[in-house]
C-alpha positions as CSV (number, residue, x, y, z in Angstrom):
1,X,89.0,106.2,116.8
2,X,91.1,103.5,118.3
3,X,92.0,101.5,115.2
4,X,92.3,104.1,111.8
5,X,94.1,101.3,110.0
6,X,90.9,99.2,109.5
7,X,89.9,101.7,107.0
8,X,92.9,100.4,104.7
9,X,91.3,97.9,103.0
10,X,88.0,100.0,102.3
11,X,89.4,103.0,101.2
12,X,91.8,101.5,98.8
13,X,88.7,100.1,97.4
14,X,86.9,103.6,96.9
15,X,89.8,105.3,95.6
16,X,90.2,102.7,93.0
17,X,87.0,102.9,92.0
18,X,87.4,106.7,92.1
19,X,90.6,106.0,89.9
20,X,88.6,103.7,87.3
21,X,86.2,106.4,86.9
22,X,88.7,108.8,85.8
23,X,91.0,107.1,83.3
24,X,87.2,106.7,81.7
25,X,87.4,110.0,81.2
26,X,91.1,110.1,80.6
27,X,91.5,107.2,77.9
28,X,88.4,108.8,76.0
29,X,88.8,109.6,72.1
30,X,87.1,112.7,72.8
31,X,88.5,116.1,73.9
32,X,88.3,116.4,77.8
33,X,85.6,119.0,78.8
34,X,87.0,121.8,81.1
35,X,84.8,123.8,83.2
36,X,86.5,126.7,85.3
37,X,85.3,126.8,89.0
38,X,84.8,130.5,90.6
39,X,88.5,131.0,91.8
40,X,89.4,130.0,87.8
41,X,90.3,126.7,88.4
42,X,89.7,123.6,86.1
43,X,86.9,120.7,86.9
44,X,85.9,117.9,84.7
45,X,83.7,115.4,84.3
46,X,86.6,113.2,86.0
47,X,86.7,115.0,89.3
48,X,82.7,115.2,89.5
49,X,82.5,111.4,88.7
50,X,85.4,110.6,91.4
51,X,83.8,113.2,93.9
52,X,80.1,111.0,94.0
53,X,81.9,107.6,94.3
54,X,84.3,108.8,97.1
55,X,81.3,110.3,99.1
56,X,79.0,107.4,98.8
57,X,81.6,105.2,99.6
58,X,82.6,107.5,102.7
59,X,78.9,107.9,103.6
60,X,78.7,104.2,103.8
61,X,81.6,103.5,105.7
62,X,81.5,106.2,108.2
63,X,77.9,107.4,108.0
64,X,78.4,109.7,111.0
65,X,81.8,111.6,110.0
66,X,81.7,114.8,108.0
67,X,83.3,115.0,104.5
68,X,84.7,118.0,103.2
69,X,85.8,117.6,99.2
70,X,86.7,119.8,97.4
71,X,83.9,119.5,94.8
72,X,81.3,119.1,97.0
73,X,81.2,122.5,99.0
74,X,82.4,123.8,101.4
75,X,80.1,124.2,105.2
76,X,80.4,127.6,107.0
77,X,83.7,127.7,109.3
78,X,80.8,128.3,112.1
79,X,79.7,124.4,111.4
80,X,82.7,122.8,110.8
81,X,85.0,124.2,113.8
82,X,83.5,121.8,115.9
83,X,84.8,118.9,113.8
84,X,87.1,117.0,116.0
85,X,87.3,114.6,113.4
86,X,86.2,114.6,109.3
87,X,87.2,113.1,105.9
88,X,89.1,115.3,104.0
89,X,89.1,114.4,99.9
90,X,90.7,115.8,96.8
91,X,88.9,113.4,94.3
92,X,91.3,114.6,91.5
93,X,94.5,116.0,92.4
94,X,96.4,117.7,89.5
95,X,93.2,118.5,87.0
96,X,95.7,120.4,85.3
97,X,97.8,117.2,84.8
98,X,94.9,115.1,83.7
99,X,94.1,117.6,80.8
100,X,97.5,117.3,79.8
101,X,97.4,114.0,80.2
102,X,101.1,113.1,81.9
103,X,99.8,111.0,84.2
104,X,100.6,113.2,87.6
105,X,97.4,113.1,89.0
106,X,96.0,111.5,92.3
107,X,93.0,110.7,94.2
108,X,93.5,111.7,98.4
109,X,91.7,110.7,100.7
110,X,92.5,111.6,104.3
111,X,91.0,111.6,108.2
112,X,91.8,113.8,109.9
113,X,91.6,114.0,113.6
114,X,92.2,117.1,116.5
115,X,93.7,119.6,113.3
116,X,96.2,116.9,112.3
117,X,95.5,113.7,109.4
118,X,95.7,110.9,111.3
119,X,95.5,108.7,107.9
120,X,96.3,109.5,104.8
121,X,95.3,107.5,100.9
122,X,96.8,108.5,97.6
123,X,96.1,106.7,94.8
124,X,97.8,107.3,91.2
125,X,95.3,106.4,88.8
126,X,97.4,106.1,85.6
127,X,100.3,103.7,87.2
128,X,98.1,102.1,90.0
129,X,100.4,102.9,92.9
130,X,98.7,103.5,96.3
131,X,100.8,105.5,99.0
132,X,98.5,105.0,102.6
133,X,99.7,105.2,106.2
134,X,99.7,107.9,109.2
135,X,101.4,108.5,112.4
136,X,100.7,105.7,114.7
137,X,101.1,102.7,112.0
138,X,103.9,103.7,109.3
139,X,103.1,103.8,105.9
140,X,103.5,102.0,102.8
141,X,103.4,102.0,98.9
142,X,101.6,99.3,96.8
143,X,102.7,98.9,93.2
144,X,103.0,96.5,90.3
145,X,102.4,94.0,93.3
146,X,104.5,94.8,95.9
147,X,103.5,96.1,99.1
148,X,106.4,97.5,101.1
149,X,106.8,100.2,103.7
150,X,107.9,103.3,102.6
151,X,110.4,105.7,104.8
152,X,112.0,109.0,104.2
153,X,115.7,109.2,103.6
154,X,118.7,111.3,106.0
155,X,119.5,114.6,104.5
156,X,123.9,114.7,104.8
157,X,125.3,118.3,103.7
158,X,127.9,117.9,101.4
159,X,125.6,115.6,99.2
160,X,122.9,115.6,96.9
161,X,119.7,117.3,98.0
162,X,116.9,115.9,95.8
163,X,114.5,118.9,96.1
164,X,110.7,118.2,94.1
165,X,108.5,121.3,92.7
166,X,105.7,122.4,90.9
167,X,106.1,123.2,87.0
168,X,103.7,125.4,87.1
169,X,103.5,127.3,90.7
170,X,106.3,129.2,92.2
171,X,109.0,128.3,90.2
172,X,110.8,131.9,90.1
173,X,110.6,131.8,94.2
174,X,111.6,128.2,94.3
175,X,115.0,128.9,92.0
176,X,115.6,131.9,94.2
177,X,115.7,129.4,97.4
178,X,117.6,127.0,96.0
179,X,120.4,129.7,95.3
180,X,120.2,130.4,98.5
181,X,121.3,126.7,99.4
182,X,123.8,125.2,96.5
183,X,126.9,126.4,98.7
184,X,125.5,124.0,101.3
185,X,125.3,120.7,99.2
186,X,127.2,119.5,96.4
187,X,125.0,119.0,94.2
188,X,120.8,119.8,94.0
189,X,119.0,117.5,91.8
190,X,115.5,119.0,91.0
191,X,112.5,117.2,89.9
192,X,109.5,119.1,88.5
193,X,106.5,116.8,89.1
194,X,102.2,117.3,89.8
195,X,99.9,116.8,92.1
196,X,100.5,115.3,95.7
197,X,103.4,113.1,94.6
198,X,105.6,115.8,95.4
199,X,104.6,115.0,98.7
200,X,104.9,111.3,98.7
201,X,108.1,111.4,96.9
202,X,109.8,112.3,100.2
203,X,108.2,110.2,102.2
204,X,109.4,107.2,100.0
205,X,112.8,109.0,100.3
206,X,112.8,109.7,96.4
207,X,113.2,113.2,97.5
208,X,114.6,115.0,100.6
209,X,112.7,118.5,100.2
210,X,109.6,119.9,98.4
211,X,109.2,124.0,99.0
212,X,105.9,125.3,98.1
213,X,106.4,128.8,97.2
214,X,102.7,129.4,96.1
215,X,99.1,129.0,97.0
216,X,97.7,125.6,98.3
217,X,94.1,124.4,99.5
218,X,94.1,122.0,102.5
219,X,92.6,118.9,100.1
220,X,95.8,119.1,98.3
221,X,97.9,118.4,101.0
222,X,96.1,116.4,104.2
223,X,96.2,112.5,102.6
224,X,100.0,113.3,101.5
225,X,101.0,114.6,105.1
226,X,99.6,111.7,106.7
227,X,101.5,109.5,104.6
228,X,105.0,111.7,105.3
229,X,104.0,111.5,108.5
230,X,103.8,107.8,109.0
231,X,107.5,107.9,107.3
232,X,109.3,109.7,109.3
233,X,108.3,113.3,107.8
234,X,106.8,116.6,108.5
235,X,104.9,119.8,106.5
236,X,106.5,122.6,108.1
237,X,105.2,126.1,108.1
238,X,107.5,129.2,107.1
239,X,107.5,129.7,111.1
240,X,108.8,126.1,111.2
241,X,105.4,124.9,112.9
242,X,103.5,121.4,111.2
243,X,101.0,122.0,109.4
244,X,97.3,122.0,110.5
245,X,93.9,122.1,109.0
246,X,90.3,123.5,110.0
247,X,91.9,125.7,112.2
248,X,90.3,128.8,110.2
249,X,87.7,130.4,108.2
250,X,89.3,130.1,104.8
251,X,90.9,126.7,103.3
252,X,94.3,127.7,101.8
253,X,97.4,126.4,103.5
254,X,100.2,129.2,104.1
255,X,103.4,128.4,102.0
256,X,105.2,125.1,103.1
257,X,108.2,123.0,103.2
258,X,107.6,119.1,103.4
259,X,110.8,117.4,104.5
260,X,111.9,114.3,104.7
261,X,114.2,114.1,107.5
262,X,112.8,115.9,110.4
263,X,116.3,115.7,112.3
264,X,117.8,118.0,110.0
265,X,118.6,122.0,110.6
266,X,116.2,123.3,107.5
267,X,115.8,126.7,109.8
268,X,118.8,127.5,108.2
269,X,116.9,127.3,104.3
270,X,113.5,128.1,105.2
């Protein structure tokens, strides 16, 4: 499509209203009801909610591009191979945040286009910050009324490496890695955080390095990307390739390194 940043304004809108929708469910008096998916994984009555307003407003916008979201099932590999182009949504990234209720939870939204997210939208919910951007146009953080473009930060050895992580997913292989690296840099200053700010934390350049040591699906990652993209970034696979989606039967990502500073030598640590 010859002009993805015309969605901006649109999206921002759905994913807001995807956002209000859950922080009804989050600032409830009432326990937060947890159903358990068939691979064990939480849902709630927040993602369902965000799920219907994301699609309608997708369906609207776009009436003749496929969605895939994660709670809205997922079409036979045979169908959606032929996608040269789709929405890809996570309507509530970090469940397991939300029910704990630290606020580390998103809403992505992403295009993607050829295997690759061409745009990417993350909206945190709780703080009302809104990461979007992609490749060809940069991308850019709005909060507490600012708008400004956002761009990764030059890794230097013999400094700090600000490396972000899961608290709850690969931790033992992630302090194993980092052993590996501590002669390298002065100092490593590690941040355990949720959900797809991992991800956006290095494209801001709050963070030079985010290892995932455990499983992913490709929802979780594809609005995130495209923001590091437009910043400068990259998702590398272990075989130091980017990261690409619908380019197989099943949806989980391999293990992956998102970097900030794609000029550096990570070969060396990956």
């Amino acid at each position: 499509m010859s002009d993805l940043s015309a969605f901006f304004e649109p999206l921002s809108v759905i994913a807001k209203d995807a956002g209000k929708a859950i922080l009804e469910v989050y600032n409830s008096d009432f326990p937060i009801e947890i159903d358990t998916k068939s691979d064990d994984s939480p849902v709630t009555k927040a993602d369902l909610a965000a799920h219907k307003i994301i699609e309608k407003g997708l369906q609207a916008l776009t009436p003749d591009i496929p969605i895939l979201s994660e709670e809205g099932g997922l079409p036979e590999y045979t169908e959606r191979k032929h996608w040269q182009r789709y929405w890809l949504v996570d309507p509530l990234d970090g469940t397991k945040e939300f029910i704990n209720k630290n606020g580390e939870f998103t809403v992505n939204i992403a295009f993607i286009e050829n295997h690759e997210p061409a745009l990417g939208l993350v909206y945190v919910p709780v703080t009302d910050t809104l990461y979007l951007g992609g490749l060809a146009f940069g991308s850019f953080k709005n909060s507490a009324g600012l708008h400004e473009q956002i761009a990764i930060k030059p890794v230097n050895l013999g400094t700090t490496l600000t490396v972000v992580g899961s608290r709850r997913h690969g931790a033992e292989a992630l302090d194993s890695l980092l052993e590996k690296v501590s002669d390298t840099f002065s100092n490593i200053d590690r941040v355990d955080m949720g959900s797809s700010l991992k991800i956006c934390a290095c494209a801001e350049g709050s963070a030079d390095w985010y290892p995932r040591l455990a499983l992913t699906c490709e929802w979780d990652t594809a609005a995130a990307h495209a923001v590091l993209k437009g910043a400068g970034g990259e998702i590398y696979t272990p075989e130091l390739t980017p990261l690409r989606y619908n380019t197989k039967e099943e949806m989980l990502n391999p293990f992956f390194h998102a970097v900030g500073d794609t000029s550096f030598d990570w070969k060396k640590f990956l």
